[in-house]
C-alpha positions as CSV (number, residue, x, y, z in Angstrom):
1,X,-8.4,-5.0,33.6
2,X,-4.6,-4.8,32.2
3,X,-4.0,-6.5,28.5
4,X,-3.1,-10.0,28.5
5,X,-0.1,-11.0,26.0
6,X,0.4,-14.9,25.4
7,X,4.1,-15.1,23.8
8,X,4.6,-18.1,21.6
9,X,8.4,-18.5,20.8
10,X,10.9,-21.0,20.9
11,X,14.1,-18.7,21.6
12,X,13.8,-18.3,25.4
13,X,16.1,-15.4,25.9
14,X,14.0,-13.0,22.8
15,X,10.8,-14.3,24.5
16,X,12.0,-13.1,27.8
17,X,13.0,-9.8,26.6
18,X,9.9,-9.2,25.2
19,X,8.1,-9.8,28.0
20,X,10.5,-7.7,30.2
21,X,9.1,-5.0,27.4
22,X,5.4,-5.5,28.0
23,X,5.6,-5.7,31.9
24,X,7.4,-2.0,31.4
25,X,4.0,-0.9,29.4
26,X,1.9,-2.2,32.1
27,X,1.3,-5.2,29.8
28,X,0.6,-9.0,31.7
29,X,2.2,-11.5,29.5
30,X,2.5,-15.4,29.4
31,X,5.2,-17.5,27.6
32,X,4.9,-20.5,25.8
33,X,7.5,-22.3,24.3
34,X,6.2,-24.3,21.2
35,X,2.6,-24.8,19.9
36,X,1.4,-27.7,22.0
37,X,2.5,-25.7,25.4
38,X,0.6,-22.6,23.9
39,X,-2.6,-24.5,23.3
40,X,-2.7,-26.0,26.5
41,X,-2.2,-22.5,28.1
42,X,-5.0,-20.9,25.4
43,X,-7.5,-23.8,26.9
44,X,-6.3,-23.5,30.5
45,X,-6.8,-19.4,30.4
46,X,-10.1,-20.3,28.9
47,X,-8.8,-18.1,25.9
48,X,-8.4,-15.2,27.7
49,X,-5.5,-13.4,25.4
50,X,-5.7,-9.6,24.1
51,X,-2.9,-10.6,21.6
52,X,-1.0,-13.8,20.8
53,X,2.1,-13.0,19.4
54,X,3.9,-16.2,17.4
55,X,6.6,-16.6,16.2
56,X,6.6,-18.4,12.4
57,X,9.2,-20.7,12.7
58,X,9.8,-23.2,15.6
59,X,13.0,-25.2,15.6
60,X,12.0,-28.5,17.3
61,X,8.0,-28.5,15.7
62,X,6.8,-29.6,12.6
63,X,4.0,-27.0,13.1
64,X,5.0,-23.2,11.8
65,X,3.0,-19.8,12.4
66,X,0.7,-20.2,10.2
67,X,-0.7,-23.4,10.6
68,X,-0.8,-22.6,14.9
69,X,-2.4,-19.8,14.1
70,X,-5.2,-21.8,11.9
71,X,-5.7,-24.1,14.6
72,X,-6.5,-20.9,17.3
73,X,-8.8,-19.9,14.9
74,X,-10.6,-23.0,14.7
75,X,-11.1,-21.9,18.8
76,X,-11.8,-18.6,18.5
77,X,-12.1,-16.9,15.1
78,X,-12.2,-13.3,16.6
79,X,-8.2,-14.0,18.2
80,X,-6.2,-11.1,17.2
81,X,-2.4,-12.6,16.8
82,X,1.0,-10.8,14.9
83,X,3.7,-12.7,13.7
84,X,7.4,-12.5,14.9
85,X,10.4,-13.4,11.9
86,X,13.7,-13.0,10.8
87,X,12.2,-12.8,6.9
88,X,14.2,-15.7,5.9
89,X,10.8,-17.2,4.9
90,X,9.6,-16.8,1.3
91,X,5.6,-17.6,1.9
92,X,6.0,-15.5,5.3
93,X,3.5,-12.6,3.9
94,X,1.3,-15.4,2.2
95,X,0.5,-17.0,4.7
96,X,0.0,-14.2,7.3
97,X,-2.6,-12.7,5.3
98,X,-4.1,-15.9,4.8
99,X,-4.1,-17.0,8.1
100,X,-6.0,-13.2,8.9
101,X,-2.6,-12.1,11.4
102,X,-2.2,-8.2,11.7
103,X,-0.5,-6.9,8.7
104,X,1.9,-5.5,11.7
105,X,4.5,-7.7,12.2
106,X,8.0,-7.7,14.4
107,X,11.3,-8.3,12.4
108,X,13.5,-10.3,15.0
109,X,16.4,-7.6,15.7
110,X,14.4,-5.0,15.4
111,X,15.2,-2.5,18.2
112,X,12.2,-2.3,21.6
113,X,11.0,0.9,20.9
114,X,9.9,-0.6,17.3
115,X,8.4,-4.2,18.7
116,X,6.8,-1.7,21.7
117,X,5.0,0.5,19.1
118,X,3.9,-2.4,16.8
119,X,2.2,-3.9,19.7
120,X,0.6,-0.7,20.4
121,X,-0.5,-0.1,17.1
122,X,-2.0,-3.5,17.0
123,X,-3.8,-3.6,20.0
124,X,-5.5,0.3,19.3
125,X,-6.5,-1.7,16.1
126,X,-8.3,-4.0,18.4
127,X,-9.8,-1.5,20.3
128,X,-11.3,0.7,17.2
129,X,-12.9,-2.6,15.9
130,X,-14.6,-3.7,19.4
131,X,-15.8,0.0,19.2
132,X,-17.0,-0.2,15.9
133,X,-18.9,-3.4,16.6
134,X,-21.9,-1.3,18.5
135,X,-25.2,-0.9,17.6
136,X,-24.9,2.1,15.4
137,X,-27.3,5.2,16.4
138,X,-27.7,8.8,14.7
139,X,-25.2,10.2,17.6
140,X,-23.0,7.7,16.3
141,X,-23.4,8.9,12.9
142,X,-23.6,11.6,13.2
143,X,-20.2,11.9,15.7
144,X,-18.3,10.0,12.9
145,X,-19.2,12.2,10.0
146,X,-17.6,14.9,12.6
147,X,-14.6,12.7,13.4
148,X,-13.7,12.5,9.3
149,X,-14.3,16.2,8.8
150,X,-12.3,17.3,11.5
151,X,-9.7,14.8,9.6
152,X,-10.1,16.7,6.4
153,X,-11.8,14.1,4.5
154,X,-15.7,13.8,3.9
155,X,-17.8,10.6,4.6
156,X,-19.6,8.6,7.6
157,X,-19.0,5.0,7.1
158,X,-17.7,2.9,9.5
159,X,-14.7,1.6,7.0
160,X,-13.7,5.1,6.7
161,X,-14.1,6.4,10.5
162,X,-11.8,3.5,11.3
163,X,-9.3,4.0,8.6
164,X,-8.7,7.6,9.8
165,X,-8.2,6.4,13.7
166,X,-6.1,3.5,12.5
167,X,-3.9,6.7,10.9
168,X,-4.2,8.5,13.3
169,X,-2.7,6.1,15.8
170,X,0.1,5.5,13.7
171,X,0.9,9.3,12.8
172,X,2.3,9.2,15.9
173,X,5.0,7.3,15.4
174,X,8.4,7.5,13.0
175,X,7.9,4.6,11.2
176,X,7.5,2.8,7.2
177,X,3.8,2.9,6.5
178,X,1.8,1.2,3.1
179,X,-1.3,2.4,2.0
180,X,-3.0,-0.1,-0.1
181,X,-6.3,1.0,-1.9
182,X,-7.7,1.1,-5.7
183,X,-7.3,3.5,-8.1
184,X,-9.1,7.4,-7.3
185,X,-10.1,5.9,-3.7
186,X,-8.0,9.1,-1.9
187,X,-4.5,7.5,-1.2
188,X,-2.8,10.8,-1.2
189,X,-5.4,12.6,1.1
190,X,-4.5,9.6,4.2
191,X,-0.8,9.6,2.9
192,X,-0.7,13.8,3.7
193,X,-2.2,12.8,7.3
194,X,1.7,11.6,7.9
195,X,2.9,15.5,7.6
196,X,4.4,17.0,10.4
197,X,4.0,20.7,10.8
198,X,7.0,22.8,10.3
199,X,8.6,19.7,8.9
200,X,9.2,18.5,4.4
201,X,6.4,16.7,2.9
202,X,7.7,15.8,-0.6
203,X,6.0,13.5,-3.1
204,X,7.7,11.1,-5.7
205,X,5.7,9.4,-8.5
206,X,6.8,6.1,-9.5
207,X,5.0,5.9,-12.6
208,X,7.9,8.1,-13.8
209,X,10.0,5.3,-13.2
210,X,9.4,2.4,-15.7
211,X,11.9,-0.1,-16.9
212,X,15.0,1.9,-18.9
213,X,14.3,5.4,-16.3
214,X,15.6,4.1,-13.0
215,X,18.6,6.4,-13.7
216,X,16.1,9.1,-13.3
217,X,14.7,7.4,-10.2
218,X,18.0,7.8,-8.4
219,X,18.5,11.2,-9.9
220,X,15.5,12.2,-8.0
221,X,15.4,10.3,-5.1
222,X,19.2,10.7,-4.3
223,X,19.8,14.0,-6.3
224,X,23.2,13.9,-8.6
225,X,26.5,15.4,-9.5
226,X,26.6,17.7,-12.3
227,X,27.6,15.4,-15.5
228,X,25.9,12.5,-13.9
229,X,23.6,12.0,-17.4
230,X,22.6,14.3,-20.5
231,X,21.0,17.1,-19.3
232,X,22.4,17.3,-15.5
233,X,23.6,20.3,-16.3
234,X,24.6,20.8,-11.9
235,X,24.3,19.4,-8.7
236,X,20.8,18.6,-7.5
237,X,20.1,17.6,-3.9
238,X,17.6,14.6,-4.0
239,X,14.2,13.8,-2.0
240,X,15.7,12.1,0.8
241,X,18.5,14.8,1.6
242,X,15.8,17.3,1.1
243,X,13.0,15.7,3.0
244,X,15.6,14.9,5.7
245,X,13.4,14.3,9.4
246,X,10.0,15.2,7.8
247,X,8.0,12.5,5.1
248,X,9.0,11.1,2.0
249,X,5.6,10.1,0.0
250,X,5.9,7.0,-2.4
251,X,2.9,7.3,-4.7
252,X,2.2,4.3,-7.4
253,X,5.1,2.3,-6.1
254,X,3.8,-0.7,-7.9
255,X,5.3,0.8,-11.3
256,X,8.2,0.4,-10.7
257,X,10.2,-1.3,-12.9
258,X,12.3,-4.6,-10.7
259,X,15.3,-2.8,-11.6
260,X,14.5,0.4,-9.3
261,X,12.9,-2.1,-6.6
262,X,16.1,-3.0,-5.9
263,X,17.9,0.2,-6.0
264,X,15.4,1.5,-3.7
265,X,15.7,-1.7,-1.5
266,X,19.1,-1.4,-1.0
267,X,18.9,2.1,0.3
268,X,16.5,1.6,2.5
269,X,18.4,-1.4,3.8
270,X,21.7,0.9,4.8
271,X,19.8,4.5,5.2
272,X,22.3,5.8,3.5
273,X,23.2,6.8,-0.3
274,X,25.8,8.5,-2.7
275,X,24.3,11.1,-5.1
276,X,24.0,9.6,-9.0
277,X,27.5,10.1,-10.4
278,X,30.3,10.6,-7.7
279,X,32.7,8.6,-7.9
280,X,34.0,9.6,-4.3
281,X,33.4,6.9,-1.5
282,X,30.6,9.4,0.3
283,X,27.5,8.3,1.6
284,X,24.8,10.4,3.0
285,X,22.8,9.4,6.1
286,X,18.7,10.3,5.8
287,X,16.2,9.6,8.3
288,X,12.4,10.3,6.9
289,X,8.9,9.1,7.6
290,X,8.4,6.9,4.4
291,X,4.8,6.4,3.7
292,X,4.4,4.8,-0.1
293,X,1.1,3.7,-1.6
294,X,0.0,1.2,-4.1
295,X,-2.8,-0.9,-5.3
296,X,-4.0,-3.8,-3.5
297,X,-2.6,-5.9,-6.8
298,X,0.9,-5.6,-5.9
299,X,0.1,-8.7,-3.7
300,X,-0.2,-10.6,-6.8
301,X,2.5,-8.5,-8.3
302,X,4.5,-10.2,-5.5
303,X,3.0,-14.2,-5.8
304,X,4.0,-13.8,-9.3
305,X,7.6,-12.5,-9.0
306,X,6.9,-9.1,-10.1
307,X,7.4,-6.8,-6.7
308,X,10.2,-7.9,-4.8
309,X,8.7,-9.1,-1.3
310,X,12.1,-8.3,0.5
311,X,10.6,-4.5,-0.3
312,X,7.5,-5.4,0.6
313,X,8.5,-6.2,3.9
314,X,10.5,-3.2,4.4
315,X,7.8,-1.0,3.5
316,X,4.4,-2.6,4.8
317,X,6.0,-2.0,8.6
318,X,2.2,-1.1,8.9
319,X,-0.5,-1.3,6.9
320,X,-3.9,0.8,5.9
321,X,-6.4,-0.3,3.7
322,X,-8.8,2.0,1.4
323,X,-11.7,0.2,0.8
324,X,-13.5,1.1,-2.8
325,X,-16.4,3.4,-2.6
326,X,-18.9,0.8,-3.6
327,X,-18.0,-1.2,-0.4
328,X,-18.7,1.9,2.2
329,X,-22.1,3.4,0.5
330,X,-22.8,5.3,3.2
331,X,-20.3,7.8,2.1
332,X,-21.7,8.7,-1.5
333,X,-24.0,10.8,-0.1
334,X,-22.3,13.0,2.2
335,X,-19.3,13.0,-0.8
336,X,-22.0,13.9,-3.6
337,X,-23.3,16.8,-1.4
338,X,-19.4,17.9,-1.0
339,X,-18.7,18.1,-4.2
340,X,-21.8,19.6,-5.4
341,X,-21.2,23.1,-3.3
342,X,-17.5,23.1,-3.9
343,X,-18.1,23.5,-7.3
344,X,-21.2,25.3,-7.2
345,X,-18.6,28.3,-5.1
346,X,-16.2,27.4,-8.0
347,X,-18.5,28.2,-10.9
348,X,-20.2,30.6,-9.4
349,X,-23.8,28.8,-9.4
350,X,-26.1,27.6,-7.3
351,X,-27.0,24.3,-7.8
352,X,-28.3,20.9,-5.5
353,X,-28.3,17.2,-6.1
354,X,-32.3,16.0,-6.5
355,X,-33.0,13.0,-3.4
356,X,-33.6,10.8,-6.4
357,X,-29.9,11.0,-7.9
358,X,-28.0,10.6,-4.8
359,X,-30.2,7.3,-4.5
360,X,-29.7,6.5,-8.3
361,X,-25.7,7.1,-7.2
362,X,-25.9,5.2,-3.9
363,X,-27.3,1.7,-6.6
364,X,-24.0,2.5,-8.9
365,X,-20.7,0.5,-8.4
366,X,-17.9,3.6,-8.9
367,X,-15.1,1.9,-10.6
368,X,-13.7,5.0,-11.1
369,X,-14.6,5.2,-7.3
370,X,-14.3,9.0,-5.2
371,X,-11.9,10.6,-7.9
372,X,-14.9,9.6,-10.5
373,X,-17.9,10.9,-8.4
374,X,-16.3,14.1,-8.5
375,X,-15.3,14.3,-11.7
376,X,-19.2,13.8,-12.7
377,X,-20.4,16.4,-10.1
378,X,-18.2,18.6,-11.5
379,X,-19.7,18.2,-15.0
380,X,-23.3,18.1,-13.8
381,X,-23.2,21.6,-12.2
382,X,-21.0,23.1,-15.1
383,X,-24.1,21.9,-18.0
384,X,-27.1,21.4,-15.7
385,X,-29.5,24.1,-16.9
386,X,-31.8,23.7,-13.6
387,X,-30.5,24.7,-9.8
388,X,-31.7,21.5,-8.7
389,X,-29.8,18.7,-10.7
390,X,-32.2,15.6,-11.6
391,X,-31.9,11.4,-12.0
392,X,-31.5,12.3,-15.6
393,X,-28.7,13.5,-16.0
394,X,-27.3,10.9,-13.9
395,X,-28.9,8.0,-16.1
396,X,-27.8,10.1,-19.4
397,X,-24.2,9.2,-17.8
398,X,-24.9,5.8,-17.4
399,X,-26.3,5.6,-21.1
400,X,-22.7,7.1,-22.4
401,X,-20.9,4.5,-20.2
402,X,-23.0,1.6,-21.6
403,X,-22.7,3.3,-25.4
404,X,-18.4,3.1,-24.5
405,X,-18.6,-0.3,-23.2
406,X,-20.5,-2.1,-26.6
407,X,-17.6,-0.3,-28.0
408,X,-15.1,-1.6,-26.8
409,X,-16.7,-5.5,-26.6
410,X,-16.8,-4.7,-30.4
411,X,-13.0,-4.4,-30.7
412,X,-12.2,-6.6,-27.6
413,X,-11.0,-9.4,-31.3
414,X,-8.6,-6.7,-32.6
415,X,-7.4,-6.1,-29.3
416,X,-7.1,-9.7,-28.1
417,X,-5.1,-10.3,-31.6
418,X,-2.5,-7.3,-30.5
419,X,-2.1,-8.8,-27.1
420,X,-1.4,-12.3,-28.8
421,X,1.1,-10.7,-31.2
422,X,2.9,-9.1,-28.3
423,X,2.7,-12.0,-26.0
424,X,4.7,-13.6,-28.9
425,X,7.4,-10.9,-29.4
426,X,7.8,-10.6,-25.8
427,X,8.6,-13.8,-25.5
428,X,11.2,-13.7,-28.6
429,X,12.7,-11.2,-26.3
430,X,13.0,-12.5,-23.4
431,X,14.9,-15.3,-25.2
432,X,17.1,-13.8,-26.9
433,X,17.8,-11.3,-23.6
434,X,18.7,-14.5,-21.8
435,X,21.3,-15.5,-24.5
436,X,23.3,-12.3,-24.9
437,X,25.7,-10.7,-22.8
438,X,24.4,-6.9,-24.0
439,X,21.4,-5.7,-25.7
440,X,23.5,-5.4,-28.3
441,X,24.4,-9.0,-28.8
442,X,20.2,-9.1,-28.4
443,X,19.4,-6.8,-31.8
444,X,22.0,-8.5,-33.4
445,X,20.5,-11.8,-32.6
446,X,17.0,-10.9,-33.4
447,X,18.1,-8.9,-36.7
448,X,16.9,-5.3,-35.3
449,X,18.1,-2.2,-35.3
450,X,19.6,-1.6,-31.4
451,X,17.1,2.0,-31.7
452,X,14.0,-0.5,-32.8
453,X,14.1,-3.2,-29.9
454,X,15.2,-0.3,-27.2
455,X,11.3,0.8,-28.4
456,X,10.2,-2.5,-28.4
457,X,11.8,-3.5,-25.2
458,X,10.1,-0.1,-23.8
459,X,6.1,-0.7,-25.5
460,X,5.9,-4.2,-23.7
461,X,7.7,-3.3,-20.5
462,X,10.5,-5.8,-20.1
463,X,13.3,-5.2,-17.8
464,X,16.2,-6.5,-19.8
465,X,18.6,-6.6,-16.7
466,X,16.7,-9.1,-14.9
467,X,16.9,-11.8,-18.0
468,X,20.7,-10.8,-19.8
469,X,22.9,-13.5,-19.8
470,X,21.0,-15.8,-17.9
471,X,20.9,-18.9,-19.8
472,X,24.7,-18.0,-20.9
């Protein structure tokens, strides 16, 4: 049976051209023109839709996406739906993760070949979850464990056998991908999935890049003319020249300072840039994969004004999601077992994990998650004095962890104290930022040395350029 497409936009000629798109890809497709016509066709098909894809603003309804999409759900929770928009709404993200949309979306204007793969992509995401949804056997285990292997990762969760044919689908395609997971949870490892033989893979860490380094950002990014700052002693070709048609890997892009978010923003807007320090009118063209990762806090970052969403939506073309290792358990024993005979060949030992730790490990809640289960591996077979490697070490871990966190609740007053103090200078700052013209004018105004509030201004992480002369 062929996909069915219902198309819920109030621009008749886009919606038509879409559907000339899908008919092409063997996809059946319906058109509705507002939100009442669309739930009368939903009831009348009995709710027999693949994909609904809505468009978030309608001219002549009081009813947007998001609340259409809230009242499908009411009918049939499992609906899978994407949103169509020009980005001229602020709450667009918001409210399509809220509403539980795809985190694919189509930018009106975008070209077919891009609203033809971001279907696909969506509806091989619907295909992996109905697969996923059966009752789970040994082969299926035991075929998944294979599957993430052959991938070059270790585990046999469901979450993670997903995840890797979610990247896999969407390897396939020249495109902007995010990777959103916590801290040690193997961003890089999906992020290196993207890497086309024969082709650059090259890496940029953004926590280089806090507020008062973006010149360095663009230095390395963009590459510069000899002259361009102390110590560019010659010409450097940057990341995206270098890394021209192969992938460009964002790592930490949540550090950066709003300063280089919009440096980087307005590259990737015009796909073009001039090497830091020439003067000359020359822009060079780039075309990479970009695939950039960050922690699933940067969607607060955004609600609260601190990652541009403009960026956001440039970037998050597609989406993956690492789950924590306390939420896929099933993967801490296969991992332990990994790590346990890499660093056994390392070391030159033999050593193995005793049934009881890898249960005492499967009860613990990783915060450090993968990137700490290693890390403790590591040190059990380097000081274990036994070849098999019992619960007690693992619980003489846990004591030291417990011993380190009384610790710190003991100086959680002094700390809180600090914090208040620098809440208060920060906000001096800030203040006097928005009433000078320079930072200059600012050290004058606050009675500082220029040297003492550039330090200050660095230790609490303002970016002065987004408050000077504000309030002037």
């Amino acid at each position: 049976m062929s996909t069915k497409v219902l198309i819920v936009d109030d621009d008749s000629s886009f919606s038509e051209s879409v559907k000339t798109l899908l008919k092409r890809q063997g996809i059946r497709s319906t058109i509705a023109s507002d939100p009442a016509q669309a739930l009368k066709i939903y009831a009348e098909e009995k709710m027999d839709f693949d994909l609904l894809m809505i468009d978030y603003n309608f001219k002549n309804s009081e009813v947007n996406g998001a609340d259409f999409a809230e009242r499908i759900k009411t009918k049939n929770p499992f609906q899978a739906f994407i949103f169509m928009s020009g980005f001229d709404d602020k709450d667009f993200l918001k409210n399509m993760l809220k509403v539980g949309a795809s985190r694919n979306f189509i930018e009106k204007g975008a070209c077919p070949d891009e609203i033809i793969n971001t279907v696909r992509l969506t509806l091989s995401e619907i295909g992996i979850k109905e697969k996923d949804s059966k009752i789970d056997t040994l082969e299926d285990e035991l075929k998944r464990e294979a599957d993430i292997r052959s991938f070059g990762m270790v585990g046999r969760s469901k979450a993670i056998h997903s995840l890797i044919k979610q990247t896999e689908n969407y390897r396939r395609f020249k495109s902007r991908f995010l990777i959103l997971g916590p801290t040690g949870s193997g961003k890089e490892l999906i992020a290196k999935a993207f890497q086309v033989p024969g082709k650059p893979f090259l890496a940029v860490d953004c926590t280089r890049f806090m507020t008062g380094q973006e010149h360095f950002l663009e230095s390395e990014l963009y590459g510069h003319k000899k002259g361009a700052y102390t110590g560019a002693d010659q010409d450097k070709r940057g990341t995206f020249e270098v890394a021209n048609g192969g992938v460009v890997f964002l790592d930490e892009l949540h550090c950066l300072s709003l300063t280089a978010q919009s440096k980087l923003l307005r590259t990737l807007q015009e796909m073009k840039f001039r090497r830091l320090g020439d003067s000359s009118s020359h822009e060079i063209p780039f075309d990479v994969t970009l695939v950039a990762a960050a922690k699933p806090e940067i969607l607060t970052m955004m609600a609260n004004g601190e990652f541009k969403e403009d960026l956001y939506y440039r970037l998050a073309k597609s989406t993956l999601q690492i789950p924590a290792l306390n939420e896929r358990p099933d993967d801490i024993k296969p991992l332990a077992h990994f790590f346990t005979e890499k660093y056994s060949r390392k070391h030159n030992v033999l050593k193995t994990l005793h049934p009881q730790t890898i249960k005492d490990m499967e009860n613990y809640s990783w915060p450090g998650n993968v990137r700490e289960l290693e890390g403790i591996v590591e040190n059990f077979v380097m000081t274990s004095t036994d070849e098999v490697m019992g619960p007690e070490l693992f619980h003489s871990y846990l004591d030291m962890r417990r011993s380190k966190s009384d610790n710190a609740h003991q100086e959680k007053s002094s700390e809180n104290l600090n914090l208040a103090v620098d809440s208060v200078e920060s906000r001096l700052i800030v203040d006097a930022l928005k009433k000078s013209r320079f930072i200059a004018d600012t050290a004058t105004l606050l009675g500082l040395p220029r040297t003492t509030l550039n330090d200050r201004i660095k230790k609490l992480k303002i970016d002065p350029y987004q408050y000077l002369g504000s309030e002037r």
